[in-house]
C-alpha positions as CSV (number, residue, x, y, z in Angstrom):
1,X,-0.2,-4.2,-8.9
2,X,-1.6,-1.2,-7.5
3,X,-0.8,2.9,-8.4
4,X,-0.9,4.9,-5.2
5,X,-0.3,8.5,-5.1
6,X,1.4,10.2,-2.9
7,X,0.7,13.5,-0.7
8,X,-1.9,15.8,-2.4
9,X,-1.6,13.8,-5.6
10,X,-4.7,12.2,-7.0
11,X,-5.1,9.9,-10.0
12,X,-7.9,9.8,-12.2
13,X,-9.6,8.0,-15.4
14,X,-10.7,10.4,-18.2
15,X,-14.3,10.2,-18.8
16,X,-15.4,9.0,-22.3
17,X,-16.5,12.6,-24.3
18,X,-19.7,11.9,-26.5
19,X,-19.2,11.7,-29.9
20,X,-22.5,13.1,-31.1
21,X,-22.6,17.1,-31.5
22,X,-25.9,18.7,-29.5
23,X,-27.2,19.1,-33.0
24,X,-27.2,15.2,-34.0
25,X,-24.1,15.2,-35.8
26,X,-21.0,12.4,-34.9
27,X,-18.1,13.8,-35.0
28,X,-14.7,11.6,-35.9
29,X,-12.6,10.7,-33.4
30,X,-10.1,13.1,-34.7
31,X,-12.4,15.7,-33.9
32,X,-13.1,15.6,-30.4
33,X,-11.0,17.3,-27.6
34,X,-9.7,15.2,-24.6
35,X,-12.2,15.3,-22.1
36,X,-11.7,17.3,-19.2
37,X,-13.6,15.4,-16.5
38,X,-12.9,12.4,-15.1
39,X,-13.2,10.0,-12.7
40,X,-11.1,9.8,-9.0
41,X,-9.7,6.3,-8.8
42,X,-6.7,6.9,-6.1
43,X,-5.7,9.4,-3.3
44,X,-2.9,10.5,-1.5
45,X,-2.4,11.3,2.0
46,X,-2.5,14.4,1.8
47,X,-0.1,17.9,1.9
48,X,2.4,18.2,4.6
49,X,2.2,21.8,6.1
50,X,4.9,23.7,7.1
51,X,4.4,23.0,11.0
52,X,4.5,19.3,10.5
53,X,0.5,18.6,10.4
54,X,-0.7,16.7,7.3
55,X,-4.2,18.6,5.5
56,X,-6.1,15.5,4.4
57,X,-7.1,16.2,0.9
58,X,-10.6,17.3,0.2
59,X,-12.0,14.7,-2.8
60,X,-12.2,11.2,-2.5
61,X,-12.2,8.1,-4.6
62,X,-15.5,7.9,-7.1
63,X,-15.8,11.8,-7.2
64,X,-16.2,12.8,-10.5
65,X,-14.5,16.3,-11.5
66,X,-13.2,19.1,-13.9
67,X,-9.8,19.9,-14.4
68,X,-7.6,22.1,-16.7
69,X,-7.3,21.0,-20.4
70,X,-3.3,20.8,-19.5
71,X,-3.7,19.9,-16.1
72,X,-1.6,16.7,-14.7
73,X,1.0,14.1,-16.4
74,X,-0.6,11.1,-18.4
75,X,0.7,7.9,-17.5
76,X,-0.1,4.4,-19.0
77,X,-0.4,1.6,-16.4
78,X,-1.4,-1.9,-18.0
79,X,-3.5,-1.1,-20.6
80,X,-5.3,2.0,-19.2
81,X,-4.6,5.6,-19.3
82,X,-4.3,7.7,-16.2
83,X,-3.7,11.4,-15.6
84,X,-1.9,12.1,-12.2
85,X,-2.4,15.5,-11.1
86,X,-2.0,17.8,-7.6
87,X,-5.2,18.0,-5.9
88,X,-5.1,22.0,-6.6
89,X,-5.1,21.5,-10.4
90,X,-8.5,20.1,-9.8
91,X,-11.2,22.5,-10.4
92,X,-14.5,21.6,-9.7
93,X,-16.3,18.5,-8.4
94,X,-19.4,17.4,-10.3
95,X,-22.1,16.7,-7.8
96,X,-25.9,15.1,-8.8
């Protein structure tokens, strides 16, 4: 089985946070804050206009990005955790 979104909806894998401080010290997994990066793993189509025309969405799978702290729904499919979000609740993409 396969998740695909749908229109401008993208689904993406959290990226791991590093558990060690910039001063050296590792912190307890109780500690850390969600991650707000992640990974693009599936695209939509993208967003129907209001004349009809569809406005293919601007990231693609493999991009690595930023979103908001609250941004998306989190779904569990298998034994992974997903967060599927509009493609405008993305903020930035992480480039280099």
């Amino acid at each position: 089985m396969k998740l695909r979104p749908l229109h401008d909806r993208v689904i993406i894998k959290r990226v791991e946070e590093e558990t060690t401080s910039a001063g050296g010290i590792v912190l307890p997994g109780s500690a850390t804050e969600k991650p707000a990066r992640g990974k693009i793993i599936a695209v939509g189509t993208g967003k129907t206009l209001d004349n009809g025309q569809v406005k293919a969405v601007d990231v693609k799978v493999g991009d690595e990005v930023l979103f908001g702290k609250y941004s998306g729904s989190e779904v569990k499919f298998g034994d992974d955790d997903f967060i599927v979000m509009r493609e405008d609740e993305i903020m930035a993409v992480i480039e280099g």
